[in-house]
GUMAR-500237 format. One record per residue (C-alpha): residue number from 1; residue in one letter; x, y, z. Coordinates in steps of 0.001 Angstrom, whole numbers, plus 500000, padded with zeros to 6 digits. Layout:
N
NUM, A, X, Y, Z
...
This chain:
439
1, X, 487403, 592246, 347492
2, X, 484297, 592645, 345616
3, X, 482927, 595602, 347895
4, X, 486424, 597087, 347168
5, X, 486117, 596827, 343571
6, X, 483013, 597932, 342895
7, X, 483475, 601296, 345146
8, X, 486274, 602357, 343159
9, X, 485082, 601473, 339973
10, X, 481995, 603708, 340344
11, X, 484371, 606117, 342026
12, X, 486659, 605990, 338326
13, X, 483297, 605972, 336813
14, X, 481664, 608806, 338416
15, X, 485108, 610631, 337753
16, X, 485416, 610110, 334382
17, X, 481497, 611075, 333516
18, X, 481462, 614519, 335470
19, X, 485392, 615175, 333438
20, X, 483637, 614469, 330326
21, X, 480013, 615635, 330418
22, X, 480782, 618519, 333268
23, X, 484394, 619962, 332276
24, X, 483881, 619242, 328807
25, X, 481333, 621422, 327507
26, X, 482970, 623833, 329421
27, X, 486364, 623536, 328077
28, X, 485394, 623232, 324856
29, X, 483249, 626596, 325094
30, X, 486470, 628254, 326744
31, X, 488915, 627263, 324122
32, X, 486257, 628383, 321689
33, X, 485536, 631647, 322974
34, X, 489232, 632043, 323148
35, X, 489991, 630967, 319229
36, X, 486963, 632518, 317785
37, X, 488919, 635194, 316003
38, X, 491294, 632958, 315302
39, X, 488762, 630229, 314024
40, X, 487050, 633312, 312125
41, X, 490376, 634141, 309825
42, X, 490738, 630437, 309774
43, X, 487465, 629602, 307588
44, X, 487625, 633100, 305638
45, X, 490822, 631521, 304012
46, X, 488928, 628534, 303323
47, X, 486270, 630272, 301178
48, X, 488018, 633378, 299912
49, X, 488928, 631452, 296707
50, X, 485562, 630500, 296007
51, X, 484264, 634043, 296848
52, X, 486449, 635373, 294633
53, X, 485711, 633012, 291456
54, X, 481923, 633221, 291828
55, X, 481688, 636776, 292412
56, X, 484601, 637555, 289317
57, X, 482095, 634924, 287489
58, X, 479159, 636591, 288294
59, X, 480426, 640563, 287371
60, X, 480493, 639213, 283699
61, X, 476711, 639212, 283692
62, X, 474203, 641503, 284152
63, X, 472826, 641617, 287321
64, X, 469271, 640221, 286187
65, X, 470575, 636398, 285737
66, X, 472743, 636209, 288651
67, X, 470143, 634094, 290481
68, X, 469754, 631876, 287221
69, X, 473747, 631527, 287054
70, X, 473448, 631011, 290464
71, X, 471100, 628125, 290352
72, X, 473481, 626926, 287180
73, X, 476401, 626025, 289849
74, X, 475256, 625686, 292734
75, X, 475294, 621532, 291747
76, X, 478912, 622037, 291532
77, X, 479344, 623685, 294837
78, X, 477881, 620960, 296992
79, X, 475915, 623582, 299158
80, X, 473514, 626198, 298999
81, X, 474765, 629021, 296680
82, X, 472058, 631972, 296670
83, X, 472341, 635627, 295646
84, X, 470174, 637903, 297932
85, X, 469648, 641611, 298660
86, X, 471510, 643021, 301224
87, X, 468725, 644215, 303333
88, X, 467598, 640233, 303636
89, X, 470742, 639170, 305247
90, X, 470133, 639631, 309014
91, X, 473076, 639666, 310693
92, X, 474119, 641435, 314101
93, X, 475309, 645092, 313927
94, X, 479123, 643954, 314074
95, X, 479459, 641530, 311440
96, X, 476645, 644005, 309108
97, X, 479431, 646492, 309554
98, X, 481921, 643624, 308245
99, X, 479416, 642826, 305723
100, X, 479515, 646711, 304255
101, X, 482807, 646725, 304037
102, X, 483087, 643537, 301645
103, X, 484718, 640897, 303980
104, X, 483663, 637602, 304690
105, X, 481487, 636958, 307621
106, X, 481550, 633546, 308956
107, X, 477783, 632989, 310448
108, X, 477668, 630265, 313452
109, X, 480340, 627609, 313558
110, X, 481334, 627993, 310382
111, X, 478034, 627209, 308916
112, X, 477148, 629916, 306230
113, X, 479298, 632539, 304982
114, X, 478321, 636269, 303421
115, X, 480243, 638396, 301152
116, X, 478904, 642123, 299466
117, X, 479316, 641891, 295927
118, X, 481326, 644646, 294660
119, X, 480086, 647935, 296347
120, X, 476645, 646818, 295258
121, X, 473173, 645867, 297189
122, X, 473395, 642441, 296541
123, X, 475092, 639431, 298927
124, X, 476377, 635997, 297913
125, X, 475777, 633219, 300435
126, X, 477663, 630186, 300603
127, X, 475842, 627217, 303030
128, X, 474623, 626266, 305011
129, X, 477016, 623333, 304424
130, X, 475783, 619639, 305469
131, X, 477249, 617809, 309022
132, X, 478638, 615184, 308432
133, X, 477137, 612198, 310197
134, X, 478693, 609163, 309526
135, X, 476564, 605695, 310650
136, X, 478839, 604860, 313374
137, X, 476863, 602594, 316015
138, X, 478603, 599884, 316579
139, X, 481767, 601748, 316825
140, X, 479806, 603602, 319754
141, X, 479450, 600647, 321408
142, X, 482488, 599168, 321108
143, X, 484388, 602755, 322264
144, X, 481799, 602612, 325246
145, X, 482692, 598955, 325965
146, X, 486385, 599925, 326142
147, X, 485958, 603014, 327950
148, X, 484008, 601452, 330910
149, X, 486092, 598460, 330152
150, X, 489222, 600055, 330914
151, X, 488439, 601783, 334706
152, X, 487491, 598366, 335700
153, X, 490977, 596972, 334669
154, X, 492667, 599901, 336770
155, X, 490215, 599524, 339939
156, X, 491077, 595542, 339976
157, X, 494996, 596502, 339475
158, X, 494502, 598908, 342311
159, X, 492423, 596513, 344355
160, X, 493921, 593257, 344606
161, X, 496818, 594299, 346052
162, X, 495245, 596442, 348625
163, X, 492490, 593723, 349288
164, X, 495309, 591302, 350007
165, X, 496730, 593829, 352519
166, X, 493255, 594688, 354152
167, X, 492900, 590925, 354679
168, X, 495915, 590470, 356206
169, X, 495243, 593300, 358701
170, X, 491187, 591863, 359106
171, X, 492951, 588235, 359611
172, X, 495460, 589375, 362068
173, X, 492367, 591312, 363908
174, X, 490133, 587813, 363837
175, X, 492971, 585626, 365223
176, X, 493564, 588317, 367963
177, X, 489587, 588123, 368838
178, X, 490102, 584512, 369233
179, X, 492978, 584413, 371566
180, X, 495882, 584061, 369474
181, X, 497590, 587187, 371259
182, X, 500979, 586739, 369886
183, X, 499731, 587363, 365786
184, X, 500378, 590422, 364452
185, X, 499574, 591967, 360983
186, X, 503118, 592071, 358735
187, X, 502401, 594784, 355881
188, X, 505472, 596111, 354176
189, X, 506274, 599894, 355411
190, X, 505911, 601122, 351926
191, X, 502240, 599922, 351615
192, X, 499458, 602436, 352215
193, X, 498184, 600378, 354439
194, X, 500968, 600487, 356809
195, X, 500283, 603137, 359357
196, X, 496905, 600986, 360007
197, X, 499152, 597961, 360367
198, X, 501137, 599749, 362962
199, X, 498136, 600508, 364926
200, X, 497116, 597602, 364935
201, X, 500289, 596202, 366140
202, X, 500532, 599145, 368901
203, X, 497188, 598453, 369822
204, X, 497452, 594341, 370228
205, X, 501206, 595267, 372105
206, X, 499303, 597201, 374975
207, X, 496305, 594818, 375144
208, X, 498858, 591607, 375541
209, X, 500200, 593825, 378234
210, X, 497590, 594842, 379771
211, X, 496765, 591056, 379982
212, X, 499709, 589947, 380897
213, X, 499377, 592497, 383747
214, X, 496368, 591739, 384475
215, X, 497285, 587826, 384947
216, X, 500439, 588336, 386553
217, X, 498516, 590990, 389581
218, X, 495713, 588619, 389409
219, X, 498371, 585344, 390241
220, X, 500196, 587789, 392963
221, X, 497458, 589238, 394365
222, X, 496059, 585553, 395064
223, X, 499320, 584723, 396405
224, X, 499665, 587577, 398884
225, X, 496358, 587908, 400274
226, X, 496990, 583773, 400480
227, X, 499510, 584407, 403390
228, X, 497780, 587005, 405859
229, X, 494177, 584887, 405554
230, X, 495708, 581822, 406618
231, X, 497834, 583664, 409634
232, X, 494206, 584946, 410776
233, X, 492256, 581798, 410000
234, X, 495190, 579873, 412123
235, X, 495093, 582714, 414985
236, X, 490681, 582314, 415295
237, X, 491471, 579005, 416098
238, X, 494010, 579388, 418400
239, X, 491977, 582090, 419785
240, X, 488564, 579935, 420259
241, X, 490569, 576599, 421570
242, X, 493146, 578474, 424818
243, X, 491774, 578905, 427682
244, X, 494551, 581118, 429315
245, X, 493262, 584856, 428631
246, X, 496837, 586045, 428182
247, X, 497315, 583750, 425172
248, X, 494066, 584538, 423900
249, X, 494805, 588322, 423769
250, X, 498262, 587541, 422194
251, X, 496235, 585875, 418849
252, X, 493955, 588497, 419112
253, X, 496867, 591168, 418956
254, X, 498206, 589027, 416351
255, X, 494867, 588948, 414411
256, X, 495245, 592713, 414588
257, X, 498502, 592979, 413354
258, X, 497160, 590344, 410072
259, X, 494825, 592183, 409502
260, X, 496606, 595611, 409575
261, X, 499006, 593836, 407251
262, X, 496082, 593131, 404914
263, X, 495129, 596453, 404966
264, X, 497934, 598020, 403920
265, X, 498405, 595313, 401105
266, X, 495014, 595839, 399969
267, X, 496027, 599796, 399694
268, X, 498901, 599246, 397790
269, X, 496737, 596798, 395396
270, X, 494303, 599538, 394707
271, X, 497029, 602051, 394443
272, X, 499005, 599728, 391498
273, X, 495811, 598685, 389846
274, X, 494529, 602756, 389181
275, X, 497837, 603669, 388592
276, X, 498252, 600318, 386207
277, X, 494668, 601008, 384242
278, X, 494951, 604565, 383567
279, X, 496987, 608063, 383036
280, X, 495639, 610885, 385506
281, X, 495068, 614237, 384458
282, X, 498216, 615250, 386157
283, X, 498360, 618898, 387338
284, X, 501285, 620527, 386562
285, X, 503663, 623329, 388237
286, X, 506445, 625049, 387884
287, X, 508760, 625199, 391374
288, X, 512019, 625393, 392270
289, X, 512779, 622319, 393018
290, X, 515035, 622497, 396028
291, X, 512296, 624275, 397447
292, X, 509987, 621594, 396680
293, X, 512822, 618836, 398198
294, X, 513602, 620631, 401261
295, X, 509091, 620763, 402116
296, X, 508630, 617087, 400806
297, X, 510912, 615611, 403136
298, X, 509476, 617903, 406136
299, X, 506450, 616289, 405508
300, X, 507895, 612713, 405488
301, X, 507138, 611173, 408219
302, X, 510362, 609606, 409804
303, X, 510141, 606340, 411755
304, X, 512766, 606244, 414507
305, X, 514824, 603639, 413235
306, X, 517963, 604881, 413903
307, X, 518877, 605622, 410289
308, X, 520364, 609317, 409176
309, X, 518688, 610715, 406809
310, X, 520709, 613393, 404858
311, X, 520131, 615725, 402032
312, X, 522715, 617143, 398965
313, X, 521644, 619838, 397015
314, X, 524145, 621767, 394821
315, X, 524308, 625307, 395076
316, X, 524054, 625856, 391121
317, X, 520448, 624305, 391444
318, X, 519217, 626250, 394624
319, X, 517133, 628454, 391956
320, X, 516574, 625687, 389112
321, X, 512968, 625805, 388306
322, X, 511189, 622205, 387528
323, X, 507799, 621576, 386136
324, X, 505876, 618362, 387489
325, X, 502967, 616901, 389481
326, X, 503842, 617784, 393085
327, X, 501244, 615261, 394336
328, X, 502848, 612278, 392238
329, X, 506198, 613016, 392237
330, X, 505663, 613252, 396169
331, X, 504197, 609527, 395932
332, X, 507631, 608810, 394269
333, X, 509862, 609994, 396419
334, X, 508156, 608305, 399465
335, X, 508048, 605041, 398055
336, X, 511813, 605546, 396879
337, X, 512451, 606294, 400477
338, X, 510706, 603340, 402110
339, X, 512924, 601072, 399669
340, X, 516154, 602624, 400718
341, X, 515418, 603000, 404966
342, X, 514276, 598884, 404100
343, X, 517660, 597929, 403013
344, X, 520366, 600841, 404529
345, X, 521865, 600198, 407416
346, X, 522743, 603439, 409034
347, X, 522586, 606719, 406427
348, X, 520051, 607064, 403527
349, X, 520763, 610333, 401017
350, X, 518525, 612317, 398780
351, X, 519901, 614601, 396725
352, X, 519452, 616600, 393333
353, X, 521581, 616942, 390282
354, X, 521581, 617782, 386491
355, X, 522367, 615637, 383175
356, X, 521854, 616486, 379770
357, X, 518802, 618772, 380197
358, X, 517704, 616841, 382463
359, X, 516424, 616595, 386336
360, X, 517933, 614067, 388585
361, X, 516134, 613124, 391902
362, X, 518324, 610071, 393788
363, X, 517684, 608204, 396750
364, X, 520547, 606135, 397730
365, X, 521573, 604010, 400873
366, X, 524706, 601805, 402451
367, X, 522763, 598651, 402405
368, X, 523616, 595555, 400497
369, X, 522780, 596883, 397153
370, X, 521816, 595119, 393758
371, X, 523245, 593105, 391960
372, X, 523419, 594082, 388160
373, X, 521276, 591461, 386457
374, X, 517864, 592107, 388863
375, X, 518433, 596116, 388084
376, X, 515872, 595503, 385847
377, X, 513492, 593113, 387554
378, X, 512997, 595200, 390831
379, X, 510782, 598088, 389124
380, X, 508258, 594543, 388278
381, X, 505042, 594446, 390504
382, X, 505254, 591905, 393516
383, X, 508986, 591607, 393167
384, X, 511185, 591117, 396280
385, X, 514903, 589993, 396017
386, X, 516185, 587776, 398430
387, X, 517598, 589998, 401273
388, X, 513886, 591981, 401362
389, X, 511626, 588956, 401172
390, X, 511546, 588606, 404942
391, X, 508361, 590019, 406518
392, X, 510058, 592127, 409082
393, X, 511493, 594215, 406134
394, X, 507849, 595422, 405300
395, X, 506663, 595996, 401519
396, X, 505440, 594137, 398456
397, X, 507182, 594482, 395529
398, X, 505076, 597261, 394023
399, X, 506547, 600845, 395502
400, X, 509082, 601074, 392715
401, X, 506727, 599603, 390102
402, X, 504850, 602861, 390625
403, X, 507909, 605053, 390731
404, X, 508748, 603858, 387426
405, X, 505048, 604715, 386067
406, X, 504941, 608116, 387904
407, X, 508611, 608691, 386287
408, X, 506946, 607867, 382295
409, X, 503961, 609975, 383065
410, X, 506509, 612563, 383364
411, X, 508363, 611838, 380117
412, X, 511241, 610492, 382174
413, X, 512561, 607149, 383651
414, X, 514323, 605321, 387010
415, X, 517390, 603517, 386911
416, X, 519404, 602135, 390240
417, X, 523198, 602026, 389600
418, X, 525821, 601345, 392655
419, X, 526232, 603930, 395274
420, X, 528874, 606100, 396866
421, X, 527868, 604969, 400273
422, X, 527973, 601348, 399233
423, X, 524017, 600475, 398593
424, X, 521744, 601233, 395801
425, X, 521602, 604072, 393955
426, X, 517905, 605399, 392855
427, X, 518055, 608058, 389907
428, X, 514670, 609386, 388949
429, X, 515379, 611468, 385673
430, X, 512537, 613717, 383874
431, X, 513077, 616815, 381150
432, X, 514196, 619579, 382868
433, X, 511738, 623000, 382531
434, X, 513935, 624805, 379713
435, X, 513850, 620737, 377589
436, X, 510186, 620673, 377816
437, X, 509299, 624483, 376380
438, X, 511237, 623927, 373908
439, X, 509192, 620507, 372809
C-alpha cells in the first residue's frame, strides 16, 4: 500500500508542477499575446480621464511652470507625474507613431503611460505605478499545505481500493505457491484489476490441470507398466526353473510377446505425454479432402481380421477443399480406426459429411456401442470400458484421448453418438476452409 501511494502521489505531484510551472507561463504568454490589443484599449480607458484633466489643467499655464504644476500634483496622483520633451521619450517606432498622433501609449504591462500634449513638443507621463505586494507568507504556506495536501487525499482514495484488490490477487498467488490449488482470486468484473484476475484464474485452471494430468498419467502409467513387468518377472522364473526345452521356449516366446506389449505401451506413453505438454507447430494445407480420405486409408495398414472396411463419401463433397495438418489428422483417423475394428464385429465405415460450416470425419462400427453416460469418459487417458478391458482387445485407453487433442488443435471437437450399423458412432468436426478465412 505504501509503495502504491507514494508512486502516485509523486505521479499527481509531478503532474501538477510541470501544468503549473511548464503550461503556465506559456498559457499565460498566449492569452496575453492574444489580448494585448485588447488589454491596450482596456487601460487607455482607465487613464483617458486623467489625461484629459491634467493636460486641460496644464493648457491654462504657460508652458514654463508646467514642471512646477507638475510637481504641485503629482502627491495627489499617487504615481510619478512628469512633463518631458518629446525627443526624451524612447519608445519603439510603432507606438512613437501613436505617440505623434496624440493617443495614449500604454508602455509594458500597463506600467507607464504617454500622451503628446496638444500638437506641441512636450509629453505627459503617468507611472510608473507601484506593484502591489501584499505580506502574504503564511497564506503561502498554508495554500502550499493544501495544494500538496490535497493530491495526497486523491492518491489514498485511488489507492486503497486498488491496494485491496492487488492483495487479493498477490494472496490468491501466495496460497497457490503453497499448494492450495483450488484458491482463486475473486475481483469484481468492473474493477481495473479484473483482466489480471482472470489471468490469474486462467493461468492456476491449466496448472491444476496440468497437475491433475500429470498425477493421474503418473498413477496409470505405474499401473500399466505394473502388469507386463510382473508377466516377465513370473515368465524368467519359469524360464530358469523347467527343464523341458519346449516349455522353456514357450516363456521365452511369452517374454517376447511382454515385452513387445511394453513396447508399444511405452510408445503410446511418449506419444500422450508430448502431445499432453505441448501444441506443435502444426503445418497446414489446403486439400480436397476426399482426396486426402481415399490416400489415408490406402496407407492404413489392414490386419486380416475379417472385418469390412467400407467408405461413404457424398458426391457434393468430391471437390470440397479442407485445410488441416495431414500428418495429425492422419494420427486421428488411425487411432479412430483401431477403436472401431476393436469393438465391430463384421463392417467398420468411414465416411465424410458437412454441418454448419463445418467438416465431419466419422468412424463408426456394428459393435456393442456406448452407453450414453461414459460418452464422455472414453476420450479420458487410460480409460477402457468394460467390454474392451480384456487384453486380447489390444489398446490403453489413450488413442481417443489424442483424437480429442488433435481435434482442439484444429479448432474443432469429437463426439460418439449411436450408429446406423448398430455400434458407435465417431464424429470428428473442425471449421470447414470457407469458416476459417473468414475468421
Amino acid at each position: 500500500m505504501k509503495r502504491i501511494f507514494v508512486n502516485f502521489y509523486l505521479f499527481l505531484l509531478v503532474t501538477v508542477a510541470i501544468l503549473e510551472f511548464g503550461l503556465g507561463p506559456l498559457v499565460q504568454t498566449t492569452l496575453e499575446n492574444h489580448l494585448r490589443e485588447q488589454l491596450t484599449v482596456y487601460y487607455r480607458d482607465l487613464v483617458k480621464g486623467s489625461f484629459y484633466t491634467l493636460i486641460e489643467d496644464l493648457n491654462r499655464i504657460p508652458v514654463e511652470e508646467w514642471q512646477q504644476r507638475t510637481a504641485v500634483l503629482r502627491p495627489h496622483y499617487g504615481q510619478e507625474v512628469v512633463v518631458r520633451p518629446l525627443g526624451e521619450v524612447l519608445l519603439p517606432a510603432v507606438q512613437r507613431a501613436s505617440l505623434r498622433e496624440g493617443r495614449i501609449v500604454v508602455e509594458g504591462d500597463g506600467e507607464i503611460f504617454h500622451q503628446r500634449i496638444g500638437s506641441g513638443d512636450w509629453v505627459l507621463t503617468m507611472g510608473p505605478f507601484p506593484d502591489f505586494e501584499p505580506q502574504l507568507f503564511w497564506f503561502e504556506v498554508l495554500f502550499w499545505a493544501v495544494a500538496l495536501l490535497i493530491p495526497g487525499i486523491i492518491a489514498l482514495i485511488w489507492g486503497f481500493p486498488f491496494w485491496r484488490k492487488l492483495r487479493i490477487v498477490s494472496t490468491a498467488a501466495r496460497a497457490f505457491g503453497s499448494g492450495d490449488f483450488d484458491t482463486r482470486a475473486r475481483i469484481p468484473a468492473r474493477s481495473s484489476l479484473a483482466p489480471l484476475a482472470t489471468a490469474f484464474n486462467s493461468m492456476a485452471d491449466r496448472i491444476q490441470q496440468l497437475i491433475q494430468s500429470h498425477r493421474e498419467l503418473t498413477n496409470a502409467v505405474s499401473h500399466e507398466l505394473r502388469t507386463p513387468i510382473a508377466r516377465i518377472r513370473f515368465g524368467l522364473e519359469m524360464a530358469t526353473s523347467v527343464k523341458q526345452q519346449e516349455k522353456r521356449e514357450a516363456h521365452v516366446a511369452g517374454i517376447r510377446r511382454d515385452l513387445d506389449e511394453l513396447e508399444a505401451l511405452v510408445d503410446e506413453l511418449l506419444v500422450y505425454a508430448r502431445l499432453d505438454r505441448e501444441t506443435p507447430a502444426l503445418e497446414w494445407t489446403e486439400k480436397k479432402i476426399a482426396s486426402w480420405l481415399s490416400e489415408a486409408l490406402a496407407a492404413e495398414a489392414v490386419a486380416n481380421d475379417g472385418l469390412m472396411v467400407r467408405t461413404q463419401i457424398p458426391s457434393g463433397l468430391l471437390e470440397t477443399r479442407g485445410r488441416f495438418d495431414p500428418r495429425y489428422l492422419q494420427r486421428a483417423l488411425t487411432n479412430l480406426l483401431r477403436n472401431a475394428r476393436r469393438h465391430a464385429r463384421t463392417t467398420v465405415e468411414v465416411g465424410l459429411s458437412m454441418d454448419g460450416g463445418q467438416l465431419c470425419l466419422h468412424v463408426e462400427d456394428d459393435g456393442p456401442g456406448i452407453p450414453m453416460a461414459d460418452r464422455e469418459m472414453v476420450f479420458d487417458p487410460f480409460v477402457r470400458l468394460d467390454d474392451s478391458r480384456s487384453r486380447s482387445s489390444g489398446g490403453y485407453g489413450l488413442g481417443l484421448a489424442i483424437v480429442r487433442r488433435i481435434a482442439r488443435w484444429h479448432r474443432g471437437d469429437v463426439r460418439v453418438e449411436d450408429a446406423a450399423l448398430g455400434g458407435a458412432r465417431f464424429i470428428f468436426r473442425w471449421p470447414g476452409l470457407d469458416t476459417d478465412k473468414q475468421e
